[in-house]
Residue, then its C-alpha position, 0 to 999 in steps of 0.5 A: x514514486x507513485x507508491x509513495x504518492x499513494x501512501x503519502x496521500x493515504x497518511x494524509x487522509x488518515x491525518x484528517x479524519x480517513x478515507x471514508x469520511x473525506x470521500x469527496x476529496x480527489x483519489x479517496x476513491x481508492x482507499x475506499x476500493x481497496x477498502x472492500x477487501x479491508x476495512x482499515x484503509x477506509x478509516x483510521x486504523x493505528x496500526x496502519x497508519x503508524x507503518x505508513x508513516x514510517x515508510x513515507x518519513x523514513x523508506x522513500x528516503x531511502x528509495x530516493x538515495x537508492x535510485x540516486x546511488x544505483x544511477x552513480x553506481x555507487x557501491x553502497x546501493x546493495x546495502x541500502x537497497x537491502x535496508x529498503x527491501x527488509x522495511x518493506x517485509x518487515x511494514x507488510x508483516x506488522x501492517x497485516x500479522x496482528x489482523x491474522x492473529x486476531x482472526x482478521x476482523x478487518x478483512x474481508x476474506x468472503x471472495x476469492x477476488x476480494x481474498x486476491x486482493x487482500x495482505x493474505x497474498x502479499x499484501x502491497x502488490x496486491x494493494x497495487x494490482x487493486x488501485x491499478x484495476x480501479x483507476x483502469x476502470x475509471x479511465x474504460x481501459x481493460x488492464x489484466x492484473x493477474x499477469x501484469x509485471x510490477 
């Protein structure tokens, strides 16, 4: 639910113009943080935001139809639960596989915490360990991301 929170509010801001021109709205701070390992979260990149929006008009669905099917222990939640892990390889190797075959223009590879937190090592967790260190350093609590279960 938060990841689909955080992506729908990424489309969203990548609908009216991106992270780094809408800086003063609430939670931009984060795609601008996670920004510094990759710049196309900061502005408007096609190709993510194309992923993106196929992932929160189609993927968190089908979440929502998992979680309701594993609840009822219906037999049809393996295969659903199949679909949504396959979408989320497949987002993660379109969103990231043409900025490695263009020699990553976008990434800032320069740190070894930036190349951490950047797609080289899959990218949506990562993506999640960073927006989970911001918001803990807004909020002053010391969170260990390295050995943090998601």
């Amino acid at each position: 639910m938060n990841a689909l929170r955080a992506e729908l509010y990424y489309v969203v801001l990548s609908w009216f113009g991106g992270a780094e021109r809408l800086q003063h709205l609430p939670l931009a701070w984060v795609w601008m943080e996670y920004g510094k390992a990759d710049r196309r979260w900061q502005q408007v990149d096609a190709t993510v935001m194309s992923i993106e929006l196929a992932t929160v008009g189609f993927v968190a669905p089908l979440c929502f139809l998992l979680v309701y099917g594993i609840y009822h222990r219906r037999p049809w939640r393996h295969f659903v639960q199949v679909i949504v892990c396959v979408c989320e390889l497949y987002g993660g190797w379109m969103t990231f596989a043409p900025e490695w075959l263009t020699g990553s223009p976008s990434l800032d590879t320069s740190t070894f915490k930036l190349l951490y937190a950047s797609p080289s090592s899959a990218g949506r967790i990562c993506k999640r360990c960073t927006m989970t260190r911001v918001v803990a350093d807004a909020i002053n609590v010391d969170v260990d991301v390295d050995v943090m279960r998601l």
